[in-house]
C-alpha positions as CSV (number, residue, x, y, z in Angstrom):
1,X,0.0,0.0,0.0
2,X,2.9,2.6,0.8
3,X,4.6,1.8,-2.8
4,X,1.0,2.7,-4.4
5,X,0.7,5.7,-2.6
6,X,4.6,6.8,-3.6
7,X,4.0,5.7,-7.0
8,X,0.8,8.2,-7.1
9,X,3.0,10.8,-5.1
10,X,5.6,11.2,-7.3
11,X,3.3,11.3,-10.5
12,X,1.4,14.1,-8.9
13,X,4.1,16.9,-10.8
14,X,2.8,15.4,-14.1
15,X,-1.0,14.8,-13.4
16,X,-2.6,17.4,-15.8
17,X,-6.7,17.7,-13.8
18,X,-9.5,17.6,-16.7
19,X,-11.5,21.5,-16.2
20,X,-14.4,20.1,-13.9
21,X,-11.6,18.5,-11.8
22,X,-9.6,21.6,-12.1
23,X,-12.2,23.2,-11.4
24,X,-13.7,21.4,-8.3
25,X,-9.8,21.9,-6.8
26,X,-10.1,25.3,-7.1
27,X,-13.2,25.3,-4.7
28,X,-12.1,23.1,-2.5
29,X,-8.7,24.8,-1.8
30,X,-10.7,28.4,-1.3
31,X,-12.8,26.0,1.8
32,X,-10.4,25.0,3.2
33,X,-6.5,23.9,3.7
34,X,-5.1,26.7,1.6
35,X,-2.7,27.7,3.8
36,X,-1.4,24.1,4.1
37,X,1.8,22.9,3.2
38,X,2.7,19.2,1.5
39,X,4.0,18.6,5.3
40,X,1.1,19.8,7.0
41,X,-0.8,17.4,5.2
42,X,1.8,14.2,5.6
43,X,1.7,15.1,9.4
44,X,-2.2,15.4,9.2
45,X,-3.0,12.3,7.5
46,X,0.3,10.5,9.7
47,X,-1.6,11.5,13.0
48,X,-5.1,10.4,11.3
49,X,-3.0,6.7,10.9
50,X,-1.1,6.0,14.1
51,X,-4.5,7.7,16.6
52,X,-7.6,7.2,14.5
53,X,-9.8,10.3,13.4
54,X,-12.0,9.8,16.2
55,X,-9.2,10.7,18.7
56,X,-9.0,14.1,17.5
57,X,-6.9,15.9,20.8
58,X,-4.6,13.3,20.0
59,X,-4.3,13.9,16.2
60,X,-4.4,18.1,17.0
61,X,-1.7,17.8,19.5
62,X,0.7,15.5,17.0
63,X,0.1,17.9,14.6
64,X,0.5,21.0,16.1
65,X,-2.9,22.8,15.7
């Protein structure tokens, strides 16, 4: 599962998004995570693994919000 998710990770510089996808980014990055760097979002989902998104306190404090 980790060598999938690489594998999609490093074709992401490449991945040209069809205009509704392009277009559906574009909304969803003016909701929300904007401001978020590719490291916030590795440390996000890395929390979300090792404590479960139930335990959020646990995931907020490993992250740093």
């Amino acid at each position: 599962m980790l060598a999938e998710a690489e594998a999609v990770e490093a074709s992401l510089p490449t991945l040209v998004l069809s205009a509704k996808d392009e277009k559906e980014k574009k909304k969803l990055m003016e909701e929300g995570f904007g401001d978020w760097t590719r490291k916030d979002y590795r440390a996000f989902t890395a929390a979300l693994e090792q404590f479960g998104r139930k335990d959020r306190e646990a995931v907020f404090r490993q992250v740093g919000v």
